[in-house]
C-alpha positions as CSV (number, residue, x, y, z in Angstrom):
1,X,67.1,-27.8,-8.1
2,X,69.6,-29.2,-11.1
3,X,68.4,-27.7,-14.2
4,X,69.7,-30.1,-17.1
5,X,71.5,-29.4,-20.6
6,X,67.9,-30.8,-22.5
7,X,65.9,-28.4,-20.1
8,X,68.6,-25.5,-21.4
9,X,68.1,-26.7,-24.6
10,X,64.1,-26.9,-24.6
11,X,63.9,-23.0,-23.4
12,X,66.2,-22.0,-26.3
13,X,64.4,-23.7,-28.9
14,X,61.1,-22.2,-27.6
15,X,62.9,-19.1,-27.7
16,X,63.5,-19.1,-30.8
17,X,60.3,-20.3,-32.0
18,X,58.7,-17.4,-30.8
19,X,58.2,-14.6,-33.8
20,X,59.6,-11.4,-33.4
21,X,59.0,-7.9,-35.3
22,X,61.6,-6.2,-36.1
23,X,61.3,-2.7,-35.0
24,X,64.2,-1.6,-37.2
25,X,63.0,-2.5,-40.7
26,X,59.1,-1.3,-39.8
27,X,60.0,2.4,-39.3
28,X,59.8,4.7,-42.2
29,X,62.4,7.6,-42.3
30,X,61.2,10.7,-43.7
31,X,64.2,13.1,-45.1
32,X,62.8,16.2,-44.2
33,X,62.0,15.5,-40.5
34,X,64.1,17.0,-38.1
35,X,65.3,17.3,-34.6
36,X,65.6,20.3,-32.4
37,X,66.6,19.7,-28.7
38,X,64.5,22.0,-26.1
39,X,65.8,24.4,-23.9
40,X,65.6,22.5,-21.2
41,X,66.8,19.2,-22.1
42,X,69.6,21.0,-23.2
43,X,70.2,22.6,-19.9
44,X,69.3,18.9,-18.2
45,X,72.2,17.4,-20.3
46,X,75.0,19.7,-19.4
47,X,74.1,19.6,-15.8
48,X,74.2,15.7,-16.3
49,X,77.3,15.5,-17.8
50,X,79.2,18.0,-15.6
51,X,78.2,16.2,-12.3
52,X,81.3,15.4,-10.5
53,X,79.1,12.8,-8.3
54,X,79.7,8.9,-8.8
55,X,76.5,7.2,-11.2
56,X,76.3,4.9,-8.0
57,X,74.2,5.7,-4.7
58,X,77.5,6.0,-2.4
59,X,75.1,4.9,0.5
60,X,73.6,2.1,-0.6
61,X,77.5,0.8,-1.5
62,X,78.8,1.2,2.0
63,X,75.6,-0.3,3.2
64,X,76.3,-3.3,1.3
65,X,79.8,-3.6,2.0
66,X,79.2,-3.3,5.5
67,X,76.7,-6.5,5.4
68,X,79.1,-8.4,3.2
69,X,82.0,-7.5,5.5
70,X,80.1,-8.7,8.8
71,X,78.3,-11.9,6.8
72,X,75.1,-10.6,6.9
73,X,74.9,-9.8,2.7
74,X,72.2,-12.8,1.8
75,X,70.8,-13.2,-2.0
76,X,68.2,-15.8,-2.2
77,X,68.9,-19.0,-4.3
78,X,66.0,-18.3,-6.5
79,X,67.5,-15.2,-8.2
80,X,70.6,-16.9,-8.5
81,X,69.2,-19.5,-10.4
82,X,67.1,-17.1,-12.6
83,X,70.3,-15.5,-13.4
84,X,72.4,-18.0,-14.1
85,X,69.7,-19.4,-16.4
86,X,69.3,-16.5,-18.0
87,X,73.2,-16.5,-18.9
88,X,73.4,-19.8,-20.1
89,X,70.5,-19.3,-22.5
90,X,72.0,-16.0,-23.7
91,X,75.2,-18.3,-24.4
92,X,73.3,-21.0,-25.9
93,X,71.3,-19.0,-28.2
94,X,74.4,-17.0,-29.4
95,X,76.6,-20.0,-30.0
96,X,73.9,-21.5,-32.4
């Protein structure tokens, strides 16, 4: 499949047709609200951020480097297409 600059182009512009709310401006900030954190989401964020384990699933990574290593590591074309299209539409719509 070639995907041309016009077809890039076409899917920004109807991107950017498309209305969007903006969350920001719509939310009303009251002064005197407030915030307390629980118990228990304290107690989940300390034990979070003291975790000496990696953020990544150690198995998973040596199961994919293993396939990669022997060849076997296959990504179909489809998703590489999706992203790449995805990048080059983030790229055109932010050098507009």
């Amino acid at each position: 499949m070639i995907i041309s600059r016009a077809e890039i182009a076409s899917a920004v512009s109807a991107y950017k047709t498309v209305k969007r709310k903006s969350t920001v401006a719509s939310v009303a900030i009251d002064p005197h609200d407030s915030f307390e954190r629980s118990a228990a989401a304290a107690s989940l964020a300390s034990v979070l951020s003291a975790s000496p384990e990696p953020f990544y699933r150690n198995d998973l990574v040596e199961h994919l480097q293993r396939q990669i290593s022997e060849n076997r590591y296959f990504v179909p074309s489809e998703q590489i297409v999706e992203k790449l299209l995805g990048r080059l539409i983030v790229e055109f719509a932010t050098a507009a």
